[in-house]
C-alpha positions as semicolon CSV with decimal commas, in nm:
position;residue;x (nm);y (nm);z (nm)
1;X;1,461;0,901;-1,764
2;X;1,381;1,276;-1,780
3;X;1,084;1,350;-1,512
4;X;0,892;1,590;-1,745
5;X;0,510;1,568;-1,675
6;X;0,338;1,597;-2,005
7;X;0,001;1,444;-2,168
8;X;0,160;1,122;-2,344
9;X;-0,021;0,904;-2,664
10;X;-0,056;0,531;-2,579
11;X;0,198;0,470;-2,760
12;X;0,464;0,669;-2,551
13;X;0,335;0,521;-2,234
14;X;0,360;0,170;-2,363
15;X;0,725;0,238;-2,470
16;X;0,857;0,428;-2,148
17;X;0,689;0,169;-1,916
18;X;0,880;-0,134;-2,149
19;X;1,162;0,055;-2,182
20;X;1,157;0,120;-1,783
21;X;1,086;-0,327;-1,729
22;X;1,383;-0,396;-1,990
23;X;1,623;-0,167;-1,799
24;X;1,547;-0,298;-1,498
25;X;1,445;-0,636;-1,586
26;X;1,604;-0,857;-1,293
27;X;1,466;-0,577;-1,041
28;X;1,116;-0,609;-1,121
29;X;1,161;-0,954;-1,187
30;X;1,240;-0,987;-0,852
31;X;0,957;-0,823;-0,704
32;X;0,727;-1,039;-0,866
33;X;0,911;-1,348;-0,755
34;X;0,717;-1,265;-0,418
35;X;0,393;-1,298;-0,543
36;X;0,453;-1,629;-0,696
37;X;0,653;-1,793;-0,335
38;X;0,328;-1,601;-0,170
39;X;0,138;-1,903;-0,383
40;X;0,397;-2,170;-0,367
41;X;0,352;-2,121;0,003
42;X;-0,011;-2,150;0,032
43;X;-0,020;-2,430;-0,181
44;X;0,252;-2,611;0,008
45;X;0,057;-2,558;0,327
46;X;-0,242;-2,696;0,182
47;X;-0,039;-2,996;0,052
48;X;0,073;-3,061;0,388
49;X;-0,262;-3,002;0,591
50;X;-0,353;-3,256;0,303
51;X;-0,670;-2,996;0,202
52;X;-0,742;-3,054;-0,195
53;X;-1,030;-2,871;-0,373
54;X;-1,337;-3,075;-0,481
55;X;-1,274;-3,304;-0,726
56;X;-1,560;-3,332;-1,025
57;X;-1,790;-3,585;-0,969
58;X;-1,778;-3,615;-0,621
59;X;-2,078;-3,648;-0,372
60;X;-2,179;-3,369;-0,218
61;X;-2,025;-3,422;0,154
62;X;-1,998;-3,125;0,388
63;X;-1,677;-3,219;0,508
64;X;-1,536;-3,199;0,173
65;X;-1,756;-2,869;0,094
66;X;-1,567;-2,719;0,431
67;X;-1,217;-2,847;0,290
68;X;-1,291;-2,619;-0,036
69;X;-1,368;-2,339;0,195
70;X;-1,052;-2,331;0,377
71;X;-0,876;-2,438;0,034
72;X;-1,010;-2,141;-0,114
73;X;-0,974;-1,931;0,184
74;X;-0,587;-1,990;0,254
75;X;-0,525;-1,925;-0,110
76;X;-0,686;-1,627;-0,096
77;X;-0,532;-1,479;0,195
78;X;-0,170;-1,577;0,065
79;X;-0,247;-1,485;-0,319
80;X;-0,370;-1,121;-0,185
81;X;-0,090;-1,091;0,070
82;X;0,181;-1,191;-0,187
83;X;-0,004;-0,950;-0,462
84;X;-0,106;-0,672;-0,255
85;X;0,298;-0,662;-0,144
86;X;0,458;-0,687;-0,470
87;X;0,181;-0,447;-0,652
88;X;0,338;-0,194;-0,368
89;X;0,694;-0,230;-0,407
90;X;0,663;-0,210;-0,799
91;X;0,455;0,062;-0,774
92;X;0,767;0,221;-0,551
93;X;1,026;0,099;-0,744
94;X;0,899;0,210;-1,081
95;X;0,870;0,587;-0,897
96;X;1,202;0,579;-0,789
97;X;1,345;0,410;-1,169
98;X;1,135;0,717;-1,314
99;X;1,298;0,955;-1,120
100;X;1,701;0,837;-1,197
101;X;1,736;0,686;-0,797
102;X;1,899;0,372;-0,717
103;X;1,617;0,140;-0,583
104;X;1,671;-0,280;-0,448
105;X;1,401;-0,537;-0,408
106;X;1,445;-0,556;-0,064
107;X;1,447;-0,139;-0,006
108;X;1,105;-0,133;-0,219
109;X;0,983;-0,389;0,034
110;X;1,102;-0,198;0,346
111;X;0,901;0,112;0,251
112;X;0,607;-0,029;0,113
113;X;0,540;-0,316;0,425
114;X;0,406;-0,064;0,667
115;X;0,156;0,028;0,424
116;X;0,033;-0,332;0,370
117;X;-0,290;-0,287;0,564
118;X;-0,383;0,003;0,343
119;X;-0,271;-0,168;-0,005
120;X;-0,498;-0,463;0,092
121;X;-0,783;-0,235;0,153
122;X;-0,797;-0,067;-0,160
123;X;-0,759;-0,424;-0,316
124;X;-1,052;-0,508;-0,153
125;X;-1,221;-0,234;-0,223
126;X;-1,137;-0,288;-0,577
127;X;-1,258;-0,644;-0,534
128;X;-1,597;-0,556;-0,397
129;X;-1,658;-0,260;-0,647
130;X;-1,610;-0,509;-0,945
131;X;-1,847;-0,780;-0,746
132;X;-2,128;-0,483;-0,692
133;X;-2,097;-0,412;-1,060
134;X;-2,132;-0,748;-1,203
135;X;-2,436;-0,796;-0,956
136;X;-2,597;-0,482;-1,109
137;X;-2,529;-0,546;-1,419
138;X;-2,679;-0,930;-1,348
139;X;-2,985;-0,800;-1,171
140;X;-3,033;-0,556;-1,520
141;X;-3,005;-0,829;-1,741
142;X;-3,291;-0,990;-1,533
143;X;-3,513;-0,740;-1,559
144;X;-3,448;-0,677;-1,955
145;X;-3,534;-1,057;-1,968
146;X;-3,827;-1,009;-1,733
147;X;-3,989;-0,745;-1,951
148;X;-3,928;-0,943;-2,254
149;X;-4,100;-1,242;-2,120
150;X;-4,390;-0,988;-2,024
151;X;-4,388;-0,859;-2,378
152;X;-4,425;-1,202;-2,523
153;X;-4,662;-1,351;-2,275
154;X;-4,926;-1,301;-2,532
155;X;-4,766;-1,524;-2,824
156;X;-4,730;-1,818;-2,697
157;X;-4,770;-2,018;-2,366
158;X;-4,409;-2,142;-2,328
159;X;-4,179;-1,825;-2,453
160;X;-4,127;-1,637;-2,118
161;X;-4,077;-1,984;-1,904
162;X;-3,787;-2,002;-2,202
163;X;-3,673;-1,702;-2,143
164;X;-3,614;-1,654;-1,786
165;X;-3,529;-2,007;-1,778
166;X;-3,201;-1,941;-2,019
167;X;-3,080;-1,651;-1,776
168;X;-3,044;-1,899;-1,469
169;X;-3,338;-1,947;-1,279
């Protein structure tokens, strides 16, 4: 692939970045395959510790409550482990496919492990970012429906208990 930096239609990009996964398909393929044994492993562990997540209809039993918090918790760690490693190395392979190099699954690993700590960080600064917005953008929709139920305070008794009521309160 010619390394010419240029201003690109959607188009283009769509068909260099297939064109650059077709290529290279069992590479990238590959890469992935991390993310999903990153999963396979947590769930296997959980299998074994015999942890399950809450099924529906279940009492409310703190015990079981905890169990869904480590449930959630080891899947979490794995899932972003697993992700956070194979977003890096196809991020690095991709740059080195781009640029005409020879690259291997387990060289795109090498180089991108001892930046691990930092990939997670900016996942989970990602993660947060996207949690702060829907939480602002929750907290504005309460308001709008605040100042609607203040606006129709006046036509009838029941409308604003409806309307705050509908938002989740």
């Amino acid at each position: 692939m010619s390394a010419t930096l240029r201003p690109l239609t959607t188009a283009e990009l769509l068909d260099r970045t297939f064109h650059l996964y077709r290529n290279n398909f069992l590479l990238f393929a590959g890469i992935a395959s991390v993310a999903a044994v990153a999963v396979v492993a947590a769930l296997l562990l959980l299998t074994a510790l015999d942890i399950s997540p809450l099924m529906r209809g279940a009492e409310f039993n703190p015990t079981v409550t905890m169990d869904l918090a480590i449930y959630l918790g080891v899947f979490a760690l794995f899932y972003m482990l697993g992700a956070s490693l194979a977003t890096g190395a196809t991020i690095y392979a991709v740059s080195k496919v781009h640029l005409g190099q020879s690259v291997t699954i387990s060289e795109s690993y090498r180089n991108v492990f001892p930046r691990l700590g930092r990939i997670i960080l900016i996942a989970l600064q990602i993660l947060l970012r996207l949690i702060g917005m829907a939480a602002l953008l929750y907290a504005g929709l309460l308001v709008v429906v605040f100042i609607l139920a203040l606006i129709f305070a006046g036509v009838g008794g029941r409308g604003p208990v409806i309307l705050i009521y509908s938002v989740g309160f």
